[in-house]
DOZA-178704 format. One record per atom (N, C-alpha, C): residue number from 0; atom name; x, z, y. Coordinates in Angstrom, 3 decimals. Atoms other than C-alpha are relative to their C-alpha. Last residue first. Example, Ala and Ser with C-alpha at 12.3 -4.5 7.8 and 13.67 -1.06 7.14 Angstrom:
% residues 2
1:N:-0.820:-0.060:-1.190
1:CA:13.670:7.140:-1.060
1:C:-0.770:0.730:1.090
0:N:0.890:0.000:-1.190
0:CA:12.300:7.800:-4.500
0:C:0.900:0.000:1.200
This chain:
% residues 96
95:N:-0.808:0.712:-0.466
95:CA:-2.065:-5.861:14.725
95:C:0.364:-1.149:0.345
94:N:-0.577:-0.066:-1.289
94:CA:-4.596:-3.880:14.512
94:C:0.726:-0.993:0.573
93:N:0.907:0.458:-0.233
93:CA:-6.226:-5.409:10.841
93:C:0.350:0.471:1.955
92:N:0.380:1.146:-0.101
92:CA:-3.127:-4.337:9.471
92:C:-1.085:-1.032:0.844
91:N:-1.740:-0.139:-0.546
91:CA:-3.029:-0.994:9.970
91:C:0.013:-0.998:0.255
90:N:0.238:-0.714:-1.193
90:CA:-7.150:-0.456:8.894
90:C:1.531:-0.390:0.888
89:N:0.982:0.646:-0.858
89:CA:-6.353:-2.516:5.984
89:C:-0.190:-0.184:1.248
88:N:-0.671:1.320:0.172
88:CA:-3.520:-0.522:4.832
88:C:-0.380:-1.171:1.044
87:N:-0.595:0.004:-1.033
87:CA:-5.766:2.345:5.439
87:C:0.980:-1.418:0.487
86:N:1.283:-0.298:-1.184
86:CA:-8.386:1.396:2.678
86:C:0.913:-0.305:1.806
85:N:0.565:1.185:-0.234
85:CA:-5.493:0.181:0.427
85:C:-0.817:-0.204:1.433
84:N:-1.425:0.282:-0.362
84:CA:-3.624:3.728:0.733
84:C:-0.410:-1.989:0.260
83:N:0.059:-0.040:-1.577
83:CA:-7.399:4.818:0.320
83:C:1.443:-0.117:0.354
82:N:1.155:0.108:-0.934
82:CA:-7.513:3.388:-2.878
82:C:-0.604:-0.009:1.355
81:N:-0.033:1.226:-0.237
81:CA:-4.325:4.135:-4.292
81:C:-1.219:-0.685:0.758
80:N:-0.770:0.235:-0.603
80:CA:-4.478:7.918:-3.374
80:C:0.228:-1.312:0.148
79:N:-0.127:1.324:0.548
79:CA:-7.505:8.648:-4.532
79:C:0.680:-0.524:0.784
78:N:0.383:0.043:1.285
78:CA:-7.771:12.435:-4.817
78:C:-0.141:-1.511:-0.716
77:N:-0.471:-0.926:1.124
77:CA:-5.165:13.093:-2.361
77:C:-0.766:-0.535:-1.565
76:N:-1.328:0.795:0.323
76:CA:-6.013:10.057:-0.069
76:C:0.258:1.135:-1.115
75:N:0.051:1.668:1.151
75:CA:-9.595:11.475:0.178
75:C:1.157:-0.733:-0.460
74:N:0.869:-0.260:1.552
74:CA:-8.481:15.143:0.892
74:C:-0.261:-1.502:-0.428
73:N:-1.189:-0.095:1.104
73:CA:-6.160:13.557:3.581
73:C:-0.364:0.642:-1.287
72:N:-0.633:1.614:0.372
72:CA:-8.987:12.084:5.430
72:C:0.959:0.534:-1.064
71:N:0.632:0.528:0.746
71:CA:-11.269:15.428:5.343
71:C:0.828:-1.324:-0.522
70:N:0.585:-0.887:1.519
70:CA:-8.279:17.459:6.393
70:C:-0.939:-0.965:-0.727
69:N:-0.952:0.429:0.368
69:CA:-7.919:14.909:9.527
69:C:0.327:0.571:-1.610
68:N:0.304:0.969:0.784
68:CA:-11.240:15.462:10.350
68:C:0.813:-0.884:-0.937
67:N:1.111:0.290:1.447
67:CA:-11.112:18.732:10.372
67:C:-0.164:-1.649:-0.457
66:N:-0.703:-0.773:1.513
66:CA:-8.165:19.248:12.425
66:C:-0.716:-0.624:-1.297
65:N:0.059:-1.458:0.298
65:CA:-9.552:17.311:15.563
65:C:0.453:0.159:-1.699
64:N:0.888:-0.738:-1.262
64:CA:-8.621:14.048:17.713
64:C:-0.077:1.268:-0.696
63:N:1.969:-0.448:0.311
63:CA:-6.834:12.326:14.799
63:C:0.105:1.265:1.509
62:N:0.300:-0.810:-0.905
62:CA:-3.310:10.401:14.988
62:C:-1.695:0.003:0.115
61:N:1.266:0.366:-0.178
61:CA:-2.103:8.490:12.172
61:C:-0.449:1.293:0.867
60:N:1.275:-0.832:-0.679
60:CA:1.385:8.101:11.415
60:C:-1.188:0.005:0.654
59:N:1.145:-0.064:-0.954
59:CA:3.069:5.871:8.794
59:C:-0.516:1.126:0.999
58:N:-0.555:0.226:-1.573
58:CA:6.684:5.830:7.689
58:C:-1.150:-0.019:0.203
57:N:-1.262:0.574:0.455
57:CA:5.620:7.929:4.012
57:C:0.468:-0.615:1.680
56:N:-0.341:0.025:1.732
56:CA:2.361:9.440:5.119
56:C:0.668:-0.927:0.034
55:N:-1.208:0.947:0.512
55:CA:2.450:11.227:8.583
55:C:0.020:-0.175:-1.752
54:N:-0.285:-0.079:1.127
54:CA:-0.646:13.126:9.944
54:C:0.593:-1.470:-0.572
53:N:0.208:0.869:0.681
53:CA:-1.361:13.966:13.475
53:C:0.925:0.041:-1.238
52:N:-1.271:-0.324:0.424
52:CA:-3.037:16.782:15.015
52:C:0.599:-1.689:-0.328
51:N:-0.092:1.621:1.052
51:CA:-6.013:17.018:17.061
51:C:1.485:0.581:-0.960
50:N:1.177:0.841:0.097
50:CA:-5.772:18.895:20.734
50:C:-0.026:-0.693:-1.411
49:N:1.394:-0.942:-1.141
49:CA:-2.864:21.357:21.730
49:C:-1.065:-0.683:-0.484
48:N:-0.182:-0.143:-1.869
48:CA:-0.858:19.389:18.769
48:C:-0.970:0.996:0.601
47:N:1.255:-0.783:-0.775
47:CA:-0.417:20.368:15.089
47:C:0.400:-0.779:1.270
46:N:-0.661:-0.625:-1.010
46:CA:2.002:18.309:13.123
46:C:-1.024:0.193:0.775
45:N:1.069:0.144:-1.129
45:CA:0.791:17.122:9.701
45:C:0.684:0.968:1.079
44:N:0.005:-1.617:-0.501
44:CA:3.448:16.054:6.623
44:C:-0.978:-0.152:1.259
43:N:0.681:-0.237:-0.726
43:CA:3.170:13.768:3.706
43:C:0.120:1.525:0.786
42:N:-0.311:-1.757:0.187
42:CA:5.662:12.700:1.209
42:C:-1.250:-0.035:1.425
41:N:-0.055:0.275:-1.962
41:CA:4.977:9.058:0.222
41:C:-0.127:1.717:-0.019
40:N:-0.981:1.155:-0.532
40:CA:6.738:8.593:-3.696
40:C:-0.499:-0.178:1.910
39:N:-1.486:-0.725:0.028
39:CA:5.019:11.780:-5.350
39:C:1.195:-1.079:1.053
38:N:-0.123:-1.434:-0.783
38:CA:1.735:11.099:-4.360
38:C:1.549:0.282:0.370
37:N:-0.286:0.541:-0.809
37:CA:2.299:7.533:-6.005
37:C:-0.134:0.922:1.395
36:N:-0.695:0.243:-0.226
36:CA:3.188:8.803:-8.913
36:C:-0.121:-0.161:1.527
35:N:-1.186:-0.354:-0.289
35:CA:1.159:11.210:-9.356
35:C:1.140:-0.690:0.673
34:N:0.323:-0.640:-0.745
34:CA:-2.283:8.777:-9.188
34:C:1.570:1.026:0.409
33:N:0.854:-1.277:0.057
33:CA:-0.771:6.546:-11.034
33:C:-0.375:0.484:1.107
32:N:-0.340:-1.555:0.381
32:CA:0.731:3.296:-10.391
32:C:-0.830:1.067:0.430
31:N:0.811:-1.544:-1.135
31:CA:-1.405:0.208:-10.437
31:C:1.071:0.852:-0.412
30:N:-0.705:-1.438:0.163
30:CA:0.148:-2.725:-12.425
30:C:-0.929:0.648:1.178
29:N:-0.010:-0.595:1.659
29:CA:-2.296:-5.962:-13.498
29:C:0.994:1.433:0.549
28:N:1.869:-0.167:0.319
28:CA:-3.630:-7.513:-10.131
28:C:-0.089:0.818:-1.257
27:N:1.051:0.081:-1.179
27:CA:-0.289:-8.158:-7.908
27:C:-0.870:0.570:-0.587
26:N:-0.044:-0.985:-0.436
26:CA:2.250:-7.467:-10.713
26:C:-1.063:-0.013:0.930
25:N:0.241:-0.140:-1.813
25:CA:1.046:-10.324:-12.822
25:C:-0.146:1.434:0.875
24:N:0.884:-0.848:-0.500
24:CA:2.439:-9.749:-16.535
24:C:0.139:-0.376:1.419
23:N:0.559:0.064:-0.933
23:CA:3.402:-12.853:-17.964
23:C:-0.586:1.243:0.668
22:N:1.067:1.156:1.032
22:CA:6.780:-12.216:-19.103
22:C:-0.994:-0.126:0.370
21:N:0.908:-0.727:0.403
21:CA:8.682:-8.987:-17.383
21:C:-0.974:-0.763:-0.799
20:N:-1.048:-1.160:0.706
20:CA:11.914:-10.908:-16.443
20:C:-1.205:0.972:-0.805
19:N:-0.558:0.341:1.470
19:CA:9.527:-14.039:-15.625
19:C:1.044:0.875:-0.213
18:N:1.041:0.718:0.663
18:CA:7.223:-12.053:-13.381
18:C:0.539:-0.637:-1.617
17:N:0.222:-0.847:0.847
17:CA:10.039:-10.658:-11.521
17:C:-1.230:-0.091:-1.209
16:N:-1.294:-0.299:1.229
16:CA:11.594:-14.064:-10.860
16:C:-0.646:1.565:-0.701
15:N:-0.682:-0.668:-0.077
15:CA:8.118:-15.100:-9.366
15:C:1.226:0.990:-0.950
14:N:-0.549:-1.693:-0.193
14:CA:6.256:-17.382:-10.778
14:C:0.886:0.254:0.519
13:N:0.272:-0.504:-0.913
13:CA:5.738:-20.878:-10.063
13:C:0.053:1.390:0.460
12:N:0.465:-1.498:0.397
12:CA:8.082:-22.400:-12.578
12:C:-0.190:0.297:1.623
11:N:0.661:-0.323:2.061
11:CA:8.643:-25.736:-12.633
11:C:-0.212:1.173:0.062
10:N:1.758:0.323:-0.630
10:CA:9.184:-26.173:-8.243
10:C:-0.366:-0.048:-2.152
9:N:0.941:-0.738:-0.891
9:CA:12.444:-24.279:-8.683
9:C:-1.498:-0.494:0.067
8:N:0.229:-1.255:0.720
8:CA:13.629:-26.152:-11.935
8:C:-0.646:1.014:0.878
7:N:-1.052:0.027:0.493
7:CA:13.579:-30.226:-9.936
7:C:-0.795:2.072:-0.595
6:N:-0.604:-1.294:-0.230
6:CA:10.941:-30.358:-7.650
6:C:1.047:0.455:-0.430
5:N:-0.093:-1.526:0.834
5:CA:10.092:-33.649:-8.454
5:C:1.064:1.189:0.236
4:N:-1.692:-0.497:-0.650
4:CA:8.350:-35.593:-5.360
4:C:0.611:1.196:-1.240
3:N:-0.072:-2.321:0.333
3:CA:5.199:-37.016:-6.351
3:C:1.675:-0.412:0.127
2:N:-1.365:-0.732:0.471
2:CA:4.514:-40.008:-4.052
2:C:-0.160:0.970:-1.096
1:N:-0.537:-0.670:-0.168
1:CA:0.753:-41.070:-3.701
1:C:1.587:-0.357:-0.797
0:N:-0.661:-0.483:1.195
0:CA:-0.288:-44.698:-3.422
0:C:0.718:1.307:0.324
């Protein structure tokens, strides 16, 4: 014979408090911010070395062997910034 155990008002609602201040919208799968915005919110800078450079977005840095290829990466984050902020994410994650 199972138990049920009642949760009492925490285990009734599974959402998250921001969830029920906003009603059902699911932040996980329903908000994206823009393309601006989210340019505007990691600042990005690149520091030359003798060899490569590397390139800092918001606390991240990512260290590349030569110029160009680091140009080609940060052209793709420019024009799809959520996307390849996922892409890398990944890549960060998947190290550790």
């Amino acid at each position: 014979m199972d138990e049920q155990v009642s949760g009492g008002p925490m285990m009734a609602e599974e959402r998250p408090m921001v969830d029920r201040i906003r009603g059902d919208y699911d932040l996980k799968s329903d908000y994206r911010p823009n393309k601006q915005q989210i340019l505007r919110d990691y600042e990005i800078n690149i520091r030359f070395l003798s060899v490569g450079c590397v390139v800092r977005v918001g606390c991240k840095e990512i260290p590349f062997r030569n110029v160009g290829e680091a140009m080609e990466e940060i052209n793709r984050y420019v024009n799809k910034p959520y996307e390849e902020g996922q892409r890398w994410n990944k890549l960060f994650d998947s190290v550790e």
